[in-house]
C-alpha positions in Angstrom: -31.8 -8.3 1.7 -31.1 -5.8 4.8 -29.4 -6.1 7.5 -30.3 -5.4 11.4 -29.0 -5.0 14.5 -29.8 -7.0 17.8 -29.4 -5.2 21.2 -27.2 -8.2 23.3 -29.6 -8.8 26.3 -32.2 -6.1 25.7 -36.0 -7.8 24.0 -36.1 -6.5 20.0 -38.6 -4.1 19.3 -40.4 -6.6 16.5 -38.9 -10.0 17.4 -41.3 -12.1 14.7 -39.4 -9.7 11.9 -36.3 -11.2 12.7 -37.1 -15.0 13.2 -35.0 -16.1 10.2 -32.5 -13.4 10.3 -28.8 -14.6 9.7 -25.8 -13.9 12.0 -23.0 -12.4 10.7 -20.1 -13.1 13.2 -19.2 -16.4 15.0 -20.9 -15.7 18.3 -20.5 -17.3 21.9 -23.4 -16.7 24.3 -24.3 -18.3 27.3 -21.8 -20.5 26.8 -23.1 -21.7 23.9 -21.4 -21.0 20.4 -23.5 -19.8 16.9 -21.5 -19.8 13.6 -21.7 -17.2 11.4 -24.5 -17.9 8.7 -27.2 -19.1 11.7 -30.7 -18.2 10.8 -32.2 -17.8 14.1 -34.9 -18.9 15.5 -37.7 -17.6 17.7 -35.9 -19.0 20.8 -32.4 -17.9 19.3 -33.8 -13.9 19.5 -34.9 -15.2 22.9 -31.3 -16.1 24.4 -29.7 -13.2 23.0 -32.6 -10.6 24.4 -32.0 -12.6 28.0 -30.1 -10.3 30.5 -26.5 -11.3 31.8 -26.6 -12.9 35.1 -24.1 -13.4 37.5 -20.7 -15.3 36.5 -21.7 -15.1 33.3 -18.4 -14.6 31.1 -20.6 -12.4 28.6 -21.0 -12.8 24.6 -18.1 -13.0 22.6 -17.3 -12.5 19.0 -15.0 -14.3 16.7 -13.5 -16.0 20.6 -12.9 -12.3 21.7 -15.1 -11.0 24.9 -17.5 -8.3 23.7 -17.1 -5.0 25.5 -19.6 -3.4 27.7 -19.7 -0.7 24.9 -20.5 -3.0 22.4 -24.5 -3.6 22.7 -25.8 -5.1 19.2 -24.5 -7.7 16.5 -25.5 -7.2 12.5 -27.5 -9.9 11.0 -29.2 -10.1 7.5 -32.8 -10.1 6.9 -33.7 -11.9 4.2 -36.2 -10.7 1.9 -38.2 -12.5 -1.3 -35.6 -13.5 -4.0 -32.6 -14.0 -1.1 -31.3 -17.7 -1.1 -29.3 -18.4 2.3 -25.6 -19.8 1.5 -26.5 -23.9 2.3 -30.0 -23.8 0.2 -27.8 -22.0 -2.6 -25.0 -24.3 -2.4 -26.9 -27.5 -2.1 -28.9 -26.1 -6.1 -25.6 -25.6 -7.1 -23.8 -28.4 -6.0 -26.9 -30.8 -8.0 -26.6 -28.4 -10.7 -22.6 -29.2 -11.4 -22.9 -32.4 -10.1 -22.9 -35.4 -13.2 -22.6 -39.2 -12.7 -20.6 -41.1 -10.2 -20.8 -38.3 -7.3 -22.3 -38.3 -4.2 -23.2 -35.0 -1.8 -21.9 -34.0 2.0 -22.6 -30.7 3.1 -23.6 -28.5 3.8 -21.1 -26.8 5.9 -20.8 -22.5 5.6 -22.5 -23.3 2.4 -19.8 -25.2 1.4 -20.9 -28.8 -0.6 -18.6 -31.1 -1.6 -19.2 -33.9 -4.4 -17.1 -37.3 -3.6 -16.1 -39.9 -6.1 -19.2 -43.0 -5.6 -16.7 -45.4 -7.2 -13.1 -45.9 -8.5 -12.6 -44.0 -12.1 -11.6 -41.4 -13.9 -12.6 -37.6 -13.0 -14.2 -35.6 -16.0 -14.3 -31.7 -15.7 -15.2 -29.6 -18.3 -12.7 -26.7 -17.4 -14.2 -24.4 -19.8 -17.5 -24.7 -18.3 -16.2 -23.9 -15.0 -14.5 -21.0 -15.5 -17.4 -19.2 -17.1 -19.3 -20.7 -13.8 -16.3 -18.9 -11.8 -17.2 -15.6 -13.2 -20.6 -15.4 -11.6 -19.6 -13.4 -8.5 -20.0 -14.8 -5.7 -20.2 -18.5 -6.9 -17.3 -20.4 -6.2 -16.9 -24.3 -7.9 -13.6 -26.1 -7.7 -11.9 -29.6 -8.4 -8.9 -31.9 -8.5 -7.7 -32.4 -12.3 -9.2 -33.0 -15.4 -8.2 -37.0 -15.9 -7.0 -37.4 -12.1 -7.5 -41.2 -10.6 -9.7 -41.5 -7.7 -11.0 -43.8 -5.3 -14.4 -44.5 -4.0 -14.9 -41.1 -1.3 -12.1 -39.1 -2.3 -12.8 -35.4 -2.6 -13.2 -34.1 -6.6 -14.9 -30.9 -6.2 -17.0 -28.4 -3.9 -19.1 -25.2 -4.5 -19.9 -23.0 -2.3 -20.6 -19.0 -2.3 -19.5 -16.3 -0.6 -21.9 -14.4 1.0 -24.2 -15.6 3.5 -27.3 -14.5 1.0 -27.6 -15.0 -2.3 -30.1 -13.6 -4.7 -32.0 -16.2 -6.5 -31.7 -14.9 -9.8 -27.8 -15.4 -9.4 -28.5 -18.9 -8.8 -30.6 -19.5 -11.3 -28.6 -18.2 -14.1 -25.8 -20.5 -13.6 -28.2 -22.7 -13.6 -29.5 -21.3 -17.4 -25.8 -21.5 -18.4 -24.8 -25.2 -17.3 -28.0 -25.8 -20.0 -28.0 -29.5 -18.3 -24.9 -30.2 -18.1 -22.7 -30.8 -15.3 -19.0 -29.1 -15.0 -17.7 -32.7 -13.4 -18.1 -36.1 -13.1 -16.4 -39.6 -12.5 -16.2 -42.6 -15.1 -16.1 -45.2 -12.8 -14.0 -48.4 -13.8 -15.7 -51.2 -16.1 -14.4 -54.6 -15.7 -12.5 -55.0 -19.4 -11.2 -57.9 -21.0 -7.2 -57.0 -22.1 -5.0 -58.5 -24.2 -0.9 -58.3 -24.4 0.8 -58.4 -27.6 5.0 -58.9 -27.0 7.0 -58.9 -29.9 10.3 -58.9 -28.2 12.5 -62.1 -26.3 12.0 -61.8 -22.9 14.5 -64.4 -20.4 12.0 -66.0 -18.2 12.8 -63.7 -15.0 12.1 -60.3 -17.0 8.9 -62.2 -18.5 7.7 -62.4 -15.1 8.6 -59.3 -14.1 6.9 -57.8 -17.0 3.6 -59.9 -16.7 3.0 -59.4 -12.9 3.2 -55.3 -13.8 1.2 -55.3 -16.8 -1.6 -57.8 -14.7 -0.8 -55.0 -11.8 -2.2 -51.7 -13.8 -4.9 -54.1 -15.2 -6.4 -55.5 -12.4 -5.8 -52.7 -10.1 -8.0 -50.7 -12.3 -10.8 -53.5 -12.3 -10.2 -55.3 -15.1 -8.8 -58.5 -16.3 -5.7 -59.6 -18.5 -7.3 -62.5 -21.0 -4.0 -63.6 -22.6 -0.4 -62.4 -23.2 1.0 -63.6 -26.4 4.6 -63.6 -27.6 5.0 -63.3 -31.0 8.3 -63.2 -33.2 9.3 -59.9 -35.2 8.1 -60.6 -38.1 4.4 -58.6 -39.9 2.8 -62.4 -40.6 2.9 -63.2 -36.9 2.1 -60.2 -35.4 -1.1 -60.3 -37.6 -1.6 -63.5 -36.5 -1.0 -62.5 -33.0 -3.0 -59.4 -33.0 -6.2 -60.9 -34.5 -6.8 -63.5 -32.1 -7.0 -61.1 -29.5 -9.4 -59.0 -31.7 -11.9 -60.9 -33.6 -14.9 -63.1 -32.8 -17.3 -63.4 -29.4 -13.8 -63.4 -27.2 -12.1 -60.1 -28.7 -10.9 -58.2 -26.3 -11.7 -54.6 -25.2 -8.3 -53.3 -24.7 -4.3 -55.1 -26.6 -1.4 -53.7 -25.2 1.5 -54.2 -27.1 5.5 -54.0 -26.1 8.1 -54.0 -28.4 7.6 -52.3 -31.0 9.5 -49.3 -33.4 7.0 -46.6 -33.1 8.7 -44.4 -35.7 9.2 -47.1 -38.4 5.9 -47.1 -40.6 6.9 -50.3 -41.5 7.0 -52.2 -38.0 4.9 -55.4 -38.0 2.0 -53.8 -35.2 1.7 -50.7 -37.9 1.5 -53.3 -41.0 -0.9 -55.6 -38.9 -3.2 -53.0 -37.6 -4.0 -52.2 -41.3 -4.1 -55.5 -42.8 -6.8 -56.3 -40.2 -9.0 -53.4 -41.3 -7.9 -50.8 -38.7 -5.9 -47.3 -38.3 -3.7 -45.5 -36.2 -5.5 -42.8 -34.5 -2.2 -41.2 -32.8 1.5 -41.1 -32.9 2.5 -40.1 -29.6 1.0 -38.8 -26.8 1.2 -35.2 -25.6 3.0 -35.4 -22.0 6.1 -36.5 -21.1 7.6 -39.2 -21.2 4.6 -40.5 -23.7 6.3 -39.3 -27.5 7.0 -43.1 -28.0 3.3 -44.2 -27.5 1.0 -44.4 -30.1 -2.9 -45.6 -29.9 -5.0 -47.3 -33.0 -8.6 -48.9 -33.2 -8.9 -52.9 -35.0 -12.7 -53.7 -35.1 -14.0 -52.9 -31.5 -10.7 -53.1 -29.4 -8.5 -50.3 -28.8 -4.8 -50.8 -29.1 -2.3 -49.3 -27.1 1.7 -49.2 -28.1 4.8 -48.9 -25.6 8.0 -49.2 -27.2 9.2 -52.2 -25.0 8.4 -54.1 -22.4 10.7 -52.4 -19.9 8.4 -49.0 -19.9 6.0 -51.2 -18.5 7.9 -50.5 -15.2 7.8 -47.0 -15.7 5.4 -43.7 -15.3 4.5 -42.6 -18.5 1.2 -41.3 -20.1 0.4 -45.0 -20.7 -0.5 -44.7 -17.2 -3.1 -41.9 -17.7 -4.4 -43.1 -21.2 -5.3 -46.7 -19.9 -7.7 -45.5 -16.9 -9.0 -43.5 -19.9 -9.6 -46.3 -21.8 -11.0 -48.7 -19.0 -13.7 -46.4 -17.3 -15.1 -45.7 -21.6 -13.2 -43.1 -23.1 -13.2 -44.3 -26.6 -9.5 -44.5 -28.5 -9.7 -41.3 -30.4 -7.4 -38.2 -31.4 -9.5 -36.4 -28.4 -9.3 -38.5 -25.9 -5.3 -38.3 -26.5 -5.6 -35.0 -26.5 -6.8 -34.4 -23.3 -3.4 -35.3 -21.6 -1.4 -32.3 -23.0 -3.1 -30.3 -19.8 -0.7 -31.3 -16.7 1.3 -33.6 -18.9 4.5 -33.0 -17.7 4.5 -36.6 -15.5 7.4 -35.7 -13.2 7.4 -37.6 -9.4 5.1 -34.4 -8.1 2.5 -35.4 -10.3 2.3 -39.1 -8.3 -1.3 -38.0 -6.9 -3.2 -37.6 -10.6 -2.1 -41.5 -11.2 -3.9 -45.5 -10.3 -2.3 -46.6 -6.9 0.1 -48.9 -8.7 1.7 -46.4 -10.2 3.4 -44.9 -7.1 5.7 -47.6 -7.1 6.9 -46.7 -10.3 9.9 -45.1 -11.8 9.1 -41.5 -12.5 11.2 -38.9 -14.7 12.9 -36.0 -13.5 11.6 -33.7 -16.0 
């Protein structure tokens, strides 16, 4: 690129060079105001060669009246292999963008990608930072794991300058190889099952079943059954493989009640006589030590300690959006929640809208 300078109210000397040429300053003329990054046009050279008449107030720049000293405003003159910042951020914006995100932009080169549905943002943080270091590209997002709505804001790019070379453009591009920095797992509808192997009176039974079909449904799915069994390994096998087996398994059990540091509680004994493993004791954020996650057959199963953390914030509350928009119930997808884990009442915005009626921890 070069740059140029424009005599205010004087014809330039080659006017068809310019045609294309980007302002550099927020500009007011005639009346009329530019923004900085305008490529202007044959009839944009036109007004800024035309004379000032009488009772006009004059140009300004950046709002400030331009003195009768000050004759000529800088623009850039793009030459071959210069991108202008909105074609550069609109390549980059497609080239980050993965599924479940729509465009709007852009604005000073700025594009910003917007949740198409309800679900679970994905960003590979790695990948953006070695995005970040290609001066001047600039990509940014809400949280790895953060619950969104349909529209929300999850992430923009945008560049600095108001021309970019090509080449800088096109070797992020190389170094994505494909794949985008961030996307959103929107919610499937899920069947759920509940597995309670604690007495509940009938007013804390209610209370408990209208918060767990609270989470559930407010995340698009559907609670199946909730089945009360006794404290005892025979019944909570029984328990736990009719929600599991045959055409009505379900996708997702949650289970209250149990000891989650006894090996010998009844969900651990069940969970391997019915053929399947626990994948995790304890979850990396806080409160969360007390969860633990296995897999029976096709259906994940995720452990709170009793039914009263139902009514609480804890990383149950970050796992099960997980576990409902696809993630499958693995040591990774676990470990994913050690980053921002700490699930204190300032973290309310990274959680489904039915959790900010929740308790929350202090620390």
């Amino acid at each position: 690129m070069r740059t140029a300078h424009i005599t205010l109210g004087a014809p330039a000397a080659s006017p068809g060079d310019l045609v294309g040429a980007i302002l550099t300053r927020d500009l007011t003329l005639h009346g009329e105001r530019w923004s900085k990054g305008r490529r202007l046009s044959a009839a944009d050279l036109e007004l800024l060669a035309r004379p000032r008449e009488a009772g006009d107030s004059g140009p300004r720049l950046r709002g400030l009246a331009v003195p009768d000293e000050v004759v000529a405003v800088t623009v850039i003159v793009p030459e071959p292999g210069d991108l202008h910042e909105d074609e550069a951020g609109c390549r980059l914006a497609e080239a980050v963008r993965g599924e479940g995100l729509t465009l709007r932009g852009p604005a000073e080169s700025r594009v910003d990608l917007l949740a198409a549905a309800d679900g679970v943002v994905h960003v590979d943080v790695a990948a953006l930072e070695r995005f970040n270091r290609i001066d001047p590209l600039e990509a940014f997002s809400v949280f790895d794991g953060q619950i969104v709505r349909a529209g929300d804001l999850v992430a923009s790019v945008k560049v600095a300058p108001h021309v970019v070379p090509l080449a800088t453009v096109e070797r992020a591009e190389r170094a994505l190889r494909g794949r985008p920095l961030v996307r959103v797992a929107p919610f499937v509808p899920r069947r759920v099952g509940v597995l309670v192997k604690e007495t509940l009176a009938a007013a804390a039974r209610d209370r408990f079943e209208r918060s767990v079909r609270d989470k559930v449904e407010g995340l698009g799915s559907r609670v199946e059954r909730i089945v009360y069994v006794e404290d005892d390994p025979g019944a909570v096998e029984r328990g736990l493989r009719s929600l599991v087996s045959g055409p009505a398994a379900v996708d997702l059990v949650l289970t209250a009640g149990g000891a989650s540091t006894d090996p010998s509680d009844p969900f651990f004994v069940a969970v391997e006589r019915l053929g399947g493993r626990v994948v995790r004791h304890g979850v990396p954020a806080h409160p969360g030590s007390m969860l633990w996650l296995a897999r029976v057959r096709r259906s994940a199963v995720l452990g709170l300690p009793s039914c009263g953390a139902y009514s609480k914030v804890t990383a149950a509350d970050l796992l099960i959006p997980r576990l409902l928009s696809g993630d499958p119930p693995t040591a990774a997808t676990v470990a994913k929640l050690g980053h921002g884990g700490i699930l204190t009442r300032s973290m309310r915005f990274r959680f489904p809208a039915y959790a900010l009626n929740l308790d929350a921890p202090e620390g």
